[in-house]
C-alpha positions, 0 to 999 in steps of 0.5 A, spaced: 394 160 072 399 157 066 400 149 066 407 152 067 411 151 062 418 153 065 422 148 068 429 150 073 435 145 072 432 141 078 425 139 075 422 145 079 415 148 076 416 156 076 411 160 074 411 168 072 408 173 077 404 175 071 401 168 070 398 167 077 390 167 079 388 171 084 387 165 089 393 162 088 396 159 095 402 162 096 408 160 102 412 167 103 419 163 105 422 170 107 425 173 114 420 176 119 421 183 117 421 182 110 414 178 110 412 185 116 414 190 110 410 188 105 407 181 102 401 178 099 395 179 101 393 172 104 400 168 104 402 163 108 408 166 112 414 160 113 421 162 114 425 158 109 430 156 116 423 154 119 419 150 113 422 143 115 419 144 122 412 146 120 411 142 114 405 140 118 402 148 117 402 147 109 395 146 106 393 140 100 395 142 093 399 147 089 403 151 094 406 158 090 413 159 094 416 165 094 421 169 096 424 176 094 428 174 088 426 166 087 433 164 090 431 162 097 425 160 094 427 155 088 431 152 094 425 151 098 420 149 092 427 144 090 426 141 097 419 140 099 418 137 091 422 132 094 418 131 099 413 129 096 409 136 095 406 139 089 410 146 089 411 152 084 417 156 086 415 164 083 420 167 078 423 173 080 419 173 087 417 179 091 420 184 088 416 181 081 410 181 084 411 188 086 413 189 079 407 187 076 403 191 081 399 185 085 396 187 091 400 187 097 399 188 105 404 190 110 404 188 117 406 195 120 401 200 118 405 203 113 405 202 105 408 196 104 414 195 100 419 189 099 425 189 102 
């Protein structure tokens, strides 16, 4: 991963898809049938609604949030770095991550896809 050079207006590290290691840990902010459809292997699933709540479920360290585009996730990053994690929001989300060709799984048996 890059030393994250990019910066939104809200101080939030983003980083390109393209720049991500393999190991990365990612927290999938999206909605239950957009997560079931189609995300990435080994990513954490909290709802952007629910992430207050289940604070308590975030590993230690640099957490990747992404969404489908990077909106809800900006904003998600934008509140979990004021509360004290270490949070990069993913530029461009889901939709760039299938973009780059990166490896996803969906929970429905079918060829995932981001919706």
């Amino acid at each position: 991963m890059t030393d994250f050079p990019t910066f939104d207006v809200d101080g939030v590290p983003t980083v390109a898809v393209t720049d991500l290691s393999d190991d990365a840990v990612v927290l999938d902010v999206r909605e239950d049938e957009e997560w079931a459809a189609g995300h990435a292997p080994g990513a954490l699933h909290i709802p952007m609604g629910q992430v207050p709540q289940r604070l308590g479920e975030l590993p230690e360290g640099r957490v990747l949030v992404v969404c489908r585009s990077g909106g809800r996730s900006q904003r998600t990053a934008q509140w979990l770095q004021r509360n004290g994690h270490d949070v990069v929001n993913v530029d461009g989300g889901m939709s760039a991550w299938a973009g780059a060709g990166r490896a996803m799984v969906s929970e429905t048996g079918q060829e995932p896809f981001v919706r």
